[in-house]
Every structure is written in structure tokens, then in C-alpha cells.
N, C-alpha and C positions, 0 to 999 in steps of 0.2 A: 702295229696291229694289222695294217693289211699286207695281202700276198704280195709276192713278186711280181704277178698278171698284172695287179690293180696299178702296184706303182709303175711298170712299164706302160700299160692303157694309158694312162692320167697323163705320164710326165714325156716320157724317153718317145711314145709313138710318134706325137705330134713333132718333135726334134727329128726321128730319123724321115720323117716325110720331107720336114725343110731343106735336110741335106740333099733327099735323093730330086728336089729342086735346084741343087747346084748350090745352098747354102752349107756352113760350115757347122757343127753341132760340137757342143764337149757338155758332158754329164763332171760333174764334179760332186762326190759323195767326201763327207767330211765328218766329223765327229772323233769321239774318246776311242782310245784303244776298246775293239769287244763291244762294241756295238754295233753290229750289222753291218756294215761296209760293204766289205769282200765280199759276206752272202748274199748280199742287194746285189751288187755287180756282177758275181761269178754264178751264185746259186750254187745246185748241184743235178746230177743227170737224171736220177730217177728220185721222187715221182718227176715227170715232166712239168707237173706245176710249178716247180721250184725253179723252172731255169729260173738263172739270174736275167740283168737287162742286160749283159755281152754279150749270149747266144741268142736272146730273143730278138738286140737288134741286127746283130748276123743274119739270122734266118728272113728279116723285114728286109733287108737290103738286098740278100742275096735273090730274094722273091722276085722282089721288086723290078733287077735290073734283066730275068728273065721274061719276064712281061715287055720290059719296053722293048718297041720298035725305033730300026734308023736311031740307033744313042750310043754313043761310044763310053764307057764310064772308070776313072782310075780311083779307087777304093785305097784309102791309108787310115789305118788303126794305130793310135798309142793305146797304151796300157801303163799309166805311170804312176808310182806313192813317192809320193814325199812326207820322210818321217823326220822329225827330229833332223830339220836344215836338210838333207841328206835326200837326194833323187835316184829313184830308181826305177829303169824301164823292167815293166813286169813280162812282157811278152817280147825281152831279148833272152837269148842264148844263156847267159847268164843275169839273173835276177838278183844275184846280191850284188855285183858291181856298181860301184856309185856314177851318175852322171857327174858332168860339168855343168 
């Protein structure tokens, strides 16, 4: 019942602050096929309220590392489901190919 804002406020902020501390962060969304997952994650463009937490913590990081001074920073993002045993990197070139 609450927005994508609230669940990224609450959960995903305070994780992407730790990272941009030099900590390591991973969201892991879980549950039944069609139950909100992807849309918690991904959202969609318009209205804006809907991002999901992927562009909203994008946009916190990317913020973020224009702010700092004197900081050098290397940024790596997965994007992965694991359905039925079965791994798949969502933000490669091909998203149906299965990992090892």
C-alpha cells in the first residue's frame, strides 16, 4: 500500500548513503510471480512518482558523486532474477540468456 517514494525513503536511502560511504549495498525484492517486484525496482517514467528504487537510487548516487570533492568513485550495478534455479543478468545485452 505505500508508494515507491516511501519504500525507497524508508529502505533503499539509508543503503544508498552506506555505499556512497564506501560500503557495499544489494536490495533483494522477493516474492510470488505478480506481485510487485519489477514495479518496486523498475517503476515506470511518468508520473515521476512512480520511479521505481533503480532510477531513484541512480539519481541519489549520481547526485551524490557531483557534490563530492577530492573523491575518485567506480560505480557497478547488477540487475539479476533468479527464476526457477535459472540466473539471469537483466541489464546485459541479452536478458534471456542464462548465467552460470
Amino acid at each position: 500500500e505505500h508508494s515507491t517514494e516511501h519504500i525507497y525513503n524508508e529502505i533503499a536511502y539509508p543503503l544508498v548513503e552506506g555505499v556512497m560511504e564506501g560500503y557495499n549495498g544489494t536490495i533483494f525484492a522477493y516474492g510470488q510471480t505478480g506481485s510487485g517486484k519489477s514495479f518496486t525496482m523498475q517503476g515506470v517514467v511518468d508520473p515521476p512518482s512512480q520511479k521505481g528504487i533503480i532510477p531513484r537510487a541512480f539519481e541519489h548516487i549520481f547526485e551524490s558523486i557531483q557534490c563530492a570533492e577530492n573523491a575518485k568513485f567506480l560505480l557497478r550495478a547488477s540487475y539479476l532474477e533468479i527464476y526457477n534455479e535459472d540466473i539471469r543478468d537483466l541489464l546485459g545485452a541479452d536478458t534471456k540468456q542464462k548465467l552460470e
